[in-house]
DRENGU-271006 format. One record per atom (N, C-alpha, C, O): residue in three letters; x, y, z negated. Coordinates in steps of 0.2 Angstrom, whole numbers, padded with zeros to 4 digits, always signed. Each point is the difference from the previous one (the first is absolute). Layout:
! residues N
ALAXYZ ...
***
This chain:
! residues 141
UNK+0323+0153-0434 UNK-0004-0004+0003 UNK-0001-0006-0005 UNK+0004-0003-0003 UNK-0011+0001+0003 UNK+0000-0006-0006 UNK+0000-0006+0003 UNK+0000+0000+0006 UNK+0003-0005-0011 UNK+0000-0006+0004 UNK-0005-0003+0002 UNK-0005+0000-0003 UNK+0006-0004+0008 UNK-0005-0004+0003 UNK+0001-0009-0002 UNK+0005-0004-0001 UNK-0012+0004+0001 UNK-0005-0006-0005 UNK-0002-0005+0003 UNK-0005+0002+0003 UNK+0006-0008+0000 UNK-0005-0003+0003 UNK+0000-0006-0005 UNK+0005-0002-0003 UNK-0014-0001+0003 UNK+0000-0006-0005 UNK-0005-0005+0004 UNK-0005+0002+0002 UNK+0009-0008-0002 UNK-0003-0004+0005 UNK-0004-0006-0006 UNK+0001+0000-0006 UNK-0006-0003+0009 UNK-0001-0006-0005 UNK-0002-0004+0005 UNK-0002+0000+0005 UNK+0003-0005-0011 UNK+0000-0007+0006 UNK-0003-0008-0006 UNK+0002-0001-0006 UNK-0006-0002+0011 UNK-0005-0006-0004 UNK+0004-0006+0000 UNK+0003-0001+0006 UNK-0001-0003-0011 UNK+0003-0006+0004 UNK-0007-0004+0001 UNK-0006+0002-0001 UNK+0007-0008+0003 UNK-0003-0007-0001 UNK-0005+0000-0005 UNK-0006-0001+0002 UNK+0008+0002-0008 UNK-0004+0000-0006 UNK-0004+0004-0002 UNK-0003-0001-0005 UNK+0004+0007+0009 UNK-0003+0006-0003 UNK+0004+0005-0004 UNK-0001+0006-0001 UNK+0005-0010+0000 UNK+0005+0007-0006 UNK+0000+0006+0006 UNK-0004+0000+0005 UNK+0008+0006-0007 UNK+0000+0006+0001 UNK+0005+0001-0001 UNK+0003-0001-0005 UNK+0001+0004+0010 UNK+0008+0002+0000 UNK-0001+0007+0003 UNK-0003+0001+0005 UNK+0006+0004-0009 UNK+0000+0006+0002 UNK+0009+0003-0002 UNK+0003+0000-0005 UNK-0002+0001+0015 UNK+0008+0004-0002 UNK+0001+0007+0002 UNK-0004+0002+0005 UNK+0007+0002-0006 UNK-0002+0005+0000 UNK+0009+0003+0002 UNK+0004-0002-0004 UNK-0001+0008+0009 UNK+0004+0002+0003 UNK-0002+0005-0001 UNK-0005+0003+0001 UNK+0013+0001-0004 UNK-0001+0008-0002 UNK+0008+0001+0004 UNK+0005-0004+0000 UNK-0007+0012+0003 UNK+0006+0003+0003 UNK+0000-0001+0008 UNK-0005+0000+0003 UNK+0009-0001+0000 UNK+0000-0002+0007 UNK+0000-0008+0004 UNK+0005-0004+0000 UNK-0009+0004+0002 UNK-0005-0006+0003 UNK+0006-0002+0009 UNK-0001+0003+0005 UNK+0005-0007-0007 UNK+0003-0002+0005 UNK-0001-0005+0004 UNK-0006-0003-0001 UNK+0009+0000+0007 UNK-0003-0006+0003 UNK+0003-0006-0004 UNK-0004-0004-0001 UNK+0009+0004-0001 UNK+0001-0006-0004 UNK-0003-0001-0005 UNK-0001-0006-0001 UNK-0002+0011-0004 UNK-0004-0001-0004 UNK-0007+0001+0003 UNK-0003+0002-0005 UNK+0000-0002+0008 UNK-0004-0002+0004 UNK-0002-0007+0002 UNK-0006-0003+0000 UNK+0012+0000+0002 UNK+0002-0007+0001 UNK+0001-0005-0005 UNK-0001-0005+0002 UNK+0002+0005-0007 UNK+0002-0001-0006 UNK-0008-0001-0003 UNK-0002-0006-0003 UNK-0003+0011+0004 UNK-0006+0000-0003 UNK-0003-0005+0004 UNK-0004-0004-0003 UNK+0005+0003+0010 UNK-0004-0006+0002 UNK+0003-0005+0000 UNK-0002-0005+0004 UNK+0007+0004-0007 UNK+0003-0008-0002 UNK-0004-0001-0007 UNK+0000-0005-0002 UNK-0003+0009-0002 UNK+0000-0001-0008 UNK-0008-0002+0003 UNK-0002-0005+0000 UNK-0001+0010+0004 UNK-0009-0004+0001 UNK+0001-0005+0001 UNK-0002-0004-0003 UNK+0007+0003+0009 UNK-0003-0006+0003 UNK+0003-0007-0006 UNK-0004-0006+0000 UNK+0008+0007-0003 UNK+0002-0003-0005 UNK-0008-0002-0005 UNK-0003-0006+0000 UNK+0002+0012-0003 UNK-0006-0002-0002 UNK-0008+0000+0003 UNK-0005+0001-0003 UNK+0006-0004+0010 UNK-0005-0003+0003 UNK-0005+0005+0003 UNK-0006+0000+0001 UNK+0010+0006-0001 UNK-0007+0006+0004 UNK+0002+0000+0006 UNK-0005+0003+0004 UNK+0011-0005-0001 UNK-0002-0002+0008 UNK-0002-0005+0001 UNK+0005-0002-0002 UNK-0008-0003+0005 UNK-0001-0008+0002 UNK+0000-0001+0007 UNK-0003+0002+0005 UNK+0011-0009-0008 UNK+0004-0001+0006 UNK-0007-0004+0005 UNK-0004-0004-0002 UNK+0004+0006+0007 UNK-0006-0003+0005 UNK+0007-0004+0006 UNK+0002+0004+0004 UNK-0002-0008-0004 UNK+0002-0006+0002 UNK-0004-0005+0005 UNK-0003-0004-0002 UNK+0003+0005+0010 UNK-0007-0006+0002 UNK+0004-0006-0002 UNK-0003-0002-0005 UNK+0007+0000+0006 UNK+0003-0006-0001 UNK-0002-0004-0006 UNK-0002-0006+0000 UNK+0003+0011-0006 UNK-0002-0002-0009 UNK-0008+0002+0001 UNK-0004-0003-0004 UNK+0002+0008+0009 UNK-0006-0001-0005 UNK-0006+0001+0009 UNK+0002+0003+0005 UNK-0007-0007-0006 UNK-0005-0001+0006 UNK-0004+0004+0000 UNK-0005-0001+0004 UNK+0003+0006-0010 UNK-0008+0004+0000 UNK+0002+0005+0004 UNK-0005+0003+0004 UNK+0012-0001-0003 UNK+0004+0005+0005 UNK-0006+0000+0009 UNK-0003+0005+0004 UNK+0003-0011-0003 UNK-0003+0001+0006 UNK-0008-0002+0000 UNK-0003-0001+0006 UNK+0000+0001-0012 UNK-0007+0002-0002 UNK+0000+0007+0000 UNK-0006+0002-0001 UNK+0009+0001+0001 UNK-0002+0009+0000 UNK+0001+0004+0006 UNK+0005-0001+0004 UNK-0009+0006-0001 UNK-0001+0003+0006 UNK+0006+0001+0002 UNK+0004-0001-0004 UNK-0003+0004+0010 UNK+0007+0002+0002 UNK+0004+0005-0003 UNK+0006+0001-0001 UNK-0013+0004+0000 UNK+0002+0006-0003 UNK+0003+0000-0007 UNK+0004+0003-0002 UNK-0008-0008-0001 UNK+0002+0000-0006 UNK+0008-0006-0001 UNK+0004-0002-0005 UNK-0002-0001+0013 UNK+0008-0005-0003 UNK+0005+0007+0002 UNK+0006+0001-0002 UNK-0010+0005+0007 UNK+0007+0003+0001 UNK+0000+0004-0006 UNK+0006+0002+0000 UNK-0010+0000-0005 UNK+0000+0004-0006 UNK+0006-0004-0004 UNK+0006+0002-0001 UNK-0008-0008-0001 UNK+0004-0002-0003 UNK+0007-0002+0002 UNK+0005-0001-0004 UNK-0003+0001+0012 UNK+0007+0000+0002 UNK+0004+0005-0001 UNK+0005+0001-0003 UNK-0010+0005+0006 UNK+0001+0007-0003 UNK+0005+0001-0005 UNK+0006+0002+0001 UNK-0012-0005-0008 UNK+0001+0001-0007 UNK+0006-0004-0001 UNK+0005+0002-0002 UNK-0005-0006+0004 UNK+0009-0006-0002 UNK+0007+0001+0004 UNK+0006+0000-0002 UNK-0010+0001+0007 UNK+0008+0002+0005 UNK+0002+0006-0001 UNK+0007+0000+0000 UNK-0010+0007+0000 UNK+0000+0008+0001 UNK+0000+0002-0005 UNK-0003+0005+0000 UNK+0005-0007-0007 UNK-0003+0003-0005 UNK+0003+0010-0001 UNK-0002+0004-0004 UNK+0006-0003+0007 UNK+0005+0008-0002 UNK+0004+0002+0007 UNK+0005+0004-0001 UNK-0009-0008+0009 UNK+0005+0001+0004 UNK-0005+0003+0004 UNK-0006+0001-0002 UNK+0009+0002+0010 UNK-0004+0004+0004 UNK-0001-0006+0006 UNK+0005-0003+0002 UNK-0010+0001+0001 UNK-0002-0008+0003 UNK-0004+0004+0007 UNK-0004+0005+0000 UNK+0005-0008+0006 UNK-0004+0002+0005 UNK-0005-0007+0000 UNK+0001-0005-0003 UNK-0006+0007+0007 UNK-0008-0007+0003 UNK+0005-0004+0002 UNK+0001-0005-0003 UNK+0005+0006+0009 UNK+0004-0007+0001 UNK+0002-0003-0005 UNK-0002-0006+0000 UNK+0007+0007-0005 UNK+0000-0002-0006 UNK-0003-0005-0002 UNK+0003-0006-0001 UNK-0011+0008+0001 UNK-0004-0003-0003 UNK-0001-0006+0001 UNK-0001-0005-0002 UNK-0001+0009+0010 UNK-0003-0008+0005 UNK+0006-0005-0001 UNK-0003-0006-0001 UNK+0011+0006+0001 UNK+0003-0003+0002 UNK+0000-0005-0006 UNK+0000-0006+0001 UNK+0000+0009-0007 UNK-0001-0003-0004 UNK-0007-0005-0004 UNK+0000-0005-0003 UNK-0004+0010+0006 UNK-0007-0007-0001 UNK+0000-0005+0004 UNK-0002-0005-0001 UNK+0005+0005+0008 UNK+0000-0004+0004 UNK+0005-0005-0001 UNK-0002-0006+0002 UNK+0007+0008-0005 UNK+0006-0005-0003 UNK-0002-0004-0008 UNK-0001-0006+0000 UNK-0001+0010-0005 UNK-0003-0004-0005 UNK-0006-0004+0001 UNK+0000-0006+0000 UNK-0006+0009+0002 UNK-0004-0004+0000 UNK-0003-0003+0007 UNK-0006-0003+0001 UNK+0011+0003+0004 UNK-0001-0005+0006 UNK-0006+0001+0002 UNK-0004-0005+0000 UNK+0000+0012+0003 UNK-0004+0000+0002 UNK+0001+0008+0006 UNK+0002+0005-0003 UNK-0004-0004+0007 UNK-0001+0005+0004 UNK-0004+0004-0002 UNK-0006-0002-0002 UNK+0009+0010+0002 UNK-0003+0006+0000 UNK+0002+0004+0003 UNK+0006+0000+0002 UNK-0011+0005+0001 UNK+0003+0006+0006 UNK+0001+0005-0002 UNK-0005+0002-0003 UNK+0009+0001+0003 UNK+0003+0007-0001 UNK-0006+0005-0003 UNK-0001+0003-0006 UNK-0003-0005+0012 UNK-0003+0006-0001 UNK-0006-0001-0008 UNK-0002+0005-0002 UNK+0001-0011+0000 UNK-0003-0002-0003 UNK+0004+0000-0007 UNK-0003-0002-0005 UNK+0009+0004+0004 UNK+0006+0002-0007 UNK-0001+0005+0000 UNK+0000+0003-0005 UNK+0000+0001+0012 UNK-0001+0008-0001 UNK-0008+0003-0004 UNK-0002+0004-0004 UNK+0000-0008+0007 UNK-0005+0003-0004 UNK-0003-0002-0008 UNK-0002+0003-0005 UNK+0005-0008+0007 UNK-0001-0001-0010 UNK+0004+0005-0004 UNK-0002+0003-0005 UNK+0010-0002+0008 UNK+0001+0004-0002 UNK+0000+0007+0000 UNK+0003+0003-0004 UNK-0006-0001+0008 UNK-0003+0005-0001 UNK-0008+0002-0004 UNK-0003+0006-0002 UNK+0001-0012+0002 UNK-0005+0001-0005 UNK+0001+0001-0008 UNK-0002+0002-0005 UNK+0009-0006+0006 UNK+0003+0001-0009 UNK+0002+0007-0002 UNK-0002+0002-0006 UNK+0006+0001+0011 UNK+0001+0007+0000 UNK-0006+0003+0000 UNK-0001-0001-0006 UNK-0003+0003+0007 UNK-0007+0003+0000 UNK-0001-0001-0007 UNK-0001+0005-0003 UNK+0001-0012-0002 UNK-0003-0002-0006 UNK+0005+0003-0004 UNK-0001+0001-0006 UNK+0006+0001+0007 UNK+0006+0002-0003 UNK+0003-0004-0004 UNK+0002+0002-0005 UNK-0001-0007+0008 UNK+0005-0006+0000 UNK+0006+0001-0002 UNK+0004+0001-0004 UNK-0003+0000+0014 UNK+0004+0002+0004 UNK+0002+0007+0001 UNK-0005+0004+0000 UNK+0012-0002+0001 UNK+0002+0007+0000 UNK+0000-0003+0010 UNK+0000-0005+0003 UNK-0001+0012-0001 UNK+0001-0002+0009 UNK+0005+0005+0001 UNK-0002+0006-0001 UNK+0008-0008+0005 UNK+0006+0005+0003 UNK+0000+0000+0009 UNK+0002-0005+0003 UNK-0003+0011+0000 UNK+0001-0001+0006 UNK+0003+0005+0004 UNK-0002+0006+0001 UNK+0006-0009+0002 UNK+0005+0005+0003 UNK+0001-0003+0008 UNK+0003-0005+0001 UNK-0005+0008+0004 UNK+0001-0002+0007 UNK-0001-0007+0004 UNK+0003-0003+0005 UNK-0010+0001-0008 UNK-0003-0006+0001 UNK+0005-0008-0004 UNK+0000-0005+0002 UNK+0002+0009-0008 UNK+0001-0007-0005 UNK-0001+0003-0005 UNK+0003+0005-0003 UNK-0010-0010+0001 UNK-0004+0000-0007 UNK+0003-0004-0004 UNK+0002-0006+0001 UNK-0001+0008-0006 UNK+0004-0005-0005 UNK-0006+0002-0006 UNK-0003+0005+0000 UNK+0004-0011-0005 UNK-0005+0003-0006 UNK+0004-0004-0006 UNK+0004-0004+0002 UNK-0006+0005-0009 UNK+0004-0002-0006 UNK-0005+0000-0006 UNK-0003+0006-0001 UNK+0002-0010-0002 UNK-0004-0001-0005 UNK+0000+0006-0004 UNK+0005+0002-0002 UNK-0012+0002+0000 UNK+0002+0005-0006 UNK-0003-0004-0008 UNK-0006+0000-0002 UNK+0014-0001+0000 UNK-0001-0002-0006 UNK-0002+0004-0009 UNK+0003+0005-0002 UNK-0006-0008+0000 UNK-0001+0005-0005 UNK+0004+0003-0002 UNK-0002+0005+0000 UNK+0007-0006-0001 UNK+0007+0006-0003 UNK+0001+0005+0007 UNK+0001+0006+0000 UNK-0003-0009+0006 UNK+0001+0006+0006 UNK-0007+0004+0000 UNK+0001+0006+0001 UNK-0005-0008-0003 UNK-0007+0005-0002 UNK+0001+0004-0007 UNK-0004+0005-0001 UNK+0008-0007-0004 UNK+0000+0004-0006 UNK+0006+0004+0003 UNK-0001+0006-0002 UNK+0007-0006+0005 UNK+0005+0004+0003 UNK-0005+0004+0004 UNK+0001+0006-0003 UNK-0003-0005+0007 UNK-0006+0003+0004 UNK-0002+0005-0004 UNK+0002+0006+0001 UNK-0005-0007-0005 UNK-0003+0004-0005 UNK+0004+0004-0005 UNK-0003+0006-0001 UNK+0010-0007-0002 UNK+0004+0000-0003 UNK+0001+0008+0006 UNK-0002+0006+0000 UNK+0006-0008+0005 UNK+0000+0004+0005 UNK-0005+0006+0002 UNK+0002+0005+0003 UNK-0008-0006-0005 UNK-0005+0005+0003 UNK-0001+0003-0005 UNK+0001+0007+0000 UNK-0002-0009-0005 UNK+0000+0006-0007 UNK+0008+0003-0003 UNK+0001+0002-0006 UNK+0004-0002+0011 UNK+0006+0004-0002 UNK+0000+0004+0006 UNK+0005+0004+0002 UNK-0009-0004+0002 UNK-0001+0004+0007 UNK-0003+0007-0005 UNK-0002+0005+0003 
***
């Protein structure tokens, strides 16, 4: 079986180009490991309302993306999650059903992976290494 390749690249600030690249088997710690060095080099951004107010100039849909993206980055999260947490950060009300649908709209764009099993939908970020793993996987099929 040949080894498996994943190569991520990532912009800082400045524009440079950082490209790292993982050979052999792809675990969660190194997995984890890779999103401490992005966010390291500025390819996540930390979204803060407290530090930063443009936060609550952007649609709903677009503050729950981003809570999404900072809180959730490699875990499995239900719509209560979400609510519970935008409603805790950014001190405003949202109804259930209005996190569900967002994310279910992200799931559709393929964002989002959607898991469901007996009326509990959970969803988890499908990150580039989980899309290149995907694939990785279908051409060994």
């Amino acid at each position: 079986m040949p080894a498996k390749k994943i190569r991520v690249e990532v912009f800082d600030g400045g524009g440079s180009r950082y490209t790292i690249t993982f050979e052999g088997q792809v675990t969660r710690e190194k997995a984890l490991h890779l999103l401490d060095i992005v966010e390291l080099l500025g390819g996540m951004p930390n979204v803060n309302p407290s530090e930063n107010q443009t936060i609550f100039n952007l649609s709903k849909q677009d503050k729950v993306r981003l809570l999404v993206g900072r809180n959730f980055p490699i875990v499995w999260f239900s719509s209560k999650d979400v609510q519970n947490l935008y409603e805790k950060e950014l001190k405003e009300p949202i109804s259930l059903s209005t996190v569900a649908t967002y994310l279910s709209r992200m799931a559709y764009r393929g964002i989002l992976s959607k898991s469901s099993a007996s009326n509990k939908i959970r969803y988890r970020i499908i990150t580039q290494i989980a899309k290149e793993a995907l694939n990785l996987a279908k051409d060994n099929k």
